[in-house]
C-alpha positions as CSV (number, residue, x, y, z in Angstrom):
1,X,0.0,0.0,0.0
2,X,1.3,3.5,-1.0
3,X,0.7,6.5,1.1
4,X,-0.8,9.5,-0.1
5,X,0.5,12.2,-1.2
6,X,0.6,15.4,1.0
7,X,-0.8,17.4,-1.7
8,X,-3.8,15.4,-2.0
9,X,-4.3,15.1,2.3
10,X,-3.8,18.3,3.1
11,X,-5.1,21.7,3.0
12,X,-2.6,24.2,1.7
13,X,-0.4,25.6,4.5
14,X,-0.8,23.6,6.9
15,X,-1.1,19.7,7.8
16,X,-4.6,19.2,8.6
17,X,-6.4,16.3,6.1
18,X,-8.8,18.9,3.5
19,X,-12.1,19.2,5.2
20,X,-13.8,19.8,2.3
21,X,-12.4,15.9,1.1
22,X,-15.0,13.4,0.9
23,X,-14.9,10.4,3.5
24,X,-12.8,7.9,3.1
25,X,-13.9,4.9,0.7
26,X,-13.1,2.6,3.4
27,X,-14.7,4.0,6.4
28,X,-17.7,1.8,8.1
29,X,-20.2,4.1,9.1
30,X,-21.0,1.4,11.7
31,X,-17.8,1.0,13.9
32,X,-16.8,4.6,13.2
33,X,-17.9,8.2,14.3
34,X,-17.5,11.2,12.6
35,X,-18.6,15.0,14.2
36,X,-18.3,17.2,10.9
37,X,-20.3,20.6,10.2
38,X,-19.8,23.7,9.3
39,X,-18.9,27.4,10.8
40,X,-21.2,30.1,10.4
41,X,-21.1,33.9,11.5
42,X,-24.3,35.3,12.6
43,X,-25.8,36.3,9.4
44,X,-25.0,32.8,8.7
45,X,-22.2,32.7,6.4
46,X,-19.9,30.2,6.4
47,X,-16.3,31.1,8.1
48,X,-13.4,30.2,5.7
49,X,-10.1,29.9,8.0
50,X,-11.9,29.2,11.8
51,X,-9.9,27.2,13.7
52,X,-12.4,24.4,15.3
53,X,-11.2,22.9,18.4
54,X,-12.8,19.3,19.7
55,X,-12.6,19.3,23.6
56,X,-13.6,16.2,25.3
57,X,-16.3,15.9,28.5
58,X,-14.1,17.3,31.2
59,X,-13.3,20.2,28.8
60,X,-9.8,19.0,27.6
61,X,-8.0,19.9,24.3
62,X,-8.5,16.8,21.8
63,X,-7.5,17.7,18.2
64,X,-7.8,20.9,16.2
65,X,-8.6,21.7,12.4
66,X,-8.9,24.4,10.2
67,X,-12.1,24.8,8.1
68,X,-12.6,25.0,4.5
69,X,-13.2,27.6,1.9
70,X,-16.4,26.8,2.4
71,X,-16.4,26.7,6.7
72,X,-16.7,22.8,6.8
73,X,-14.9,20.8,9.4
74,X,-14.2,16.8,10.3
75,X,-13.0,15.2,13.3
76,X,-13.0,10.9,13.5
77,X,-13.9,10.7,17.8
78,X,-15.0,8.2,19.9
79,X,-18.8,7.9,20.5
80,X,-19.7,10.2,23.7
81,X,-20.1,14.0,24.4
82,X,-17.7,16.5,23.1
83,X,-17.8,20.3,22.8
84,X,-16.9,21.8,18.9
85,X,-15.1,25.5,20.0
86,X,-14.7,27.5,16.7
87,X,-11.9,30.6,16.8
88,X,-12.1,33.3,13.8
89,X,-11.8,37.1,13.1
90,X,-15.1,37.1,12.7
91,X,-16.1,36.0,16.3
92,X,-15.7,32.5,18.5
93,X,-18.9,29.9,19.3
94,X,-19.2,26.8,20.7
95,X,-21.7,23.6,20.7
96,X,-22.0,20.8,22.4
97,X,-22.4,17.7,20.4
98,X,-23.3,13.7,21.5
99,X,-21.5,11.9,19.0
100,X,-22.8,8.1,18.5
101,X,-21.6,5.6,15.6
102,X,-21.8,7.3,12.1
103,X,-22.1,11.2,10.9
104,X,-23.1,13.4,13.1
105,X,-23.4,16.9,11.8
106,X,-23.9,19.9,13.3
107,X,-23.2,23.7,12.9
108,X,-21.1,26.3,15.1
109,X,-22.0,29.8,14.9
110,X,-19.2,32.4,15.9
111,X,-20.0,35.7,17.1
112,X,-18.2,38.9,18.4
């Protein structure tokens, strides 16, 4: 098996997989959970460049991406609660999400 390359895992400047990628062809839906949404500002627009930070049930730092042209985020988790805290010019938010097995979307708004 070949790795990728980075060009096609990445977004440009920095290392985080592209959030706008689809899923993996391989991923079970079934064994697997995946919190992914997008960032809006309060007029809803979508937030290009937030940085999107998964904190686990006591509160705790877990991983951190960047979003998409288009705002959209991914994070691969364990099934359980987890708060989504989203950083931006444009303002910060956060929600609170129950992740189970499968997709589970939601939406952050930021605000000043």
């Amino acid at each position: 098996m070949t790795a990728p390359t980075a060009a096609s895992t990445t977004a440009a400047g920095c290392a985080a997989p592209d959030q706008a990628a689809p899923l993996p062809a391989g991923l079970d839906l079934e064994r697997e959970t995946v919190i992914t949404g997008v960032v809006r500002s309060a007029a809803g627009e979508a937030v290009p460049g937030a940085y999107v930070r998964l904190l686990d049930s006591t509160g705790e730092f877990t991983a951190e991406v960047v979003t998409s042209p288009a705002g959209q985020f991914r994070f691969f988790a364990a099934p359980g609660a987890w708060t989504l805290r989203a950083l931006s010019r444009q303002g910060n938010g956060d929600t609170t999400v129950t992740a189970g097995r499968g997709i589970n979307e939601v939406s952050v708004t930021v605000t000043d």
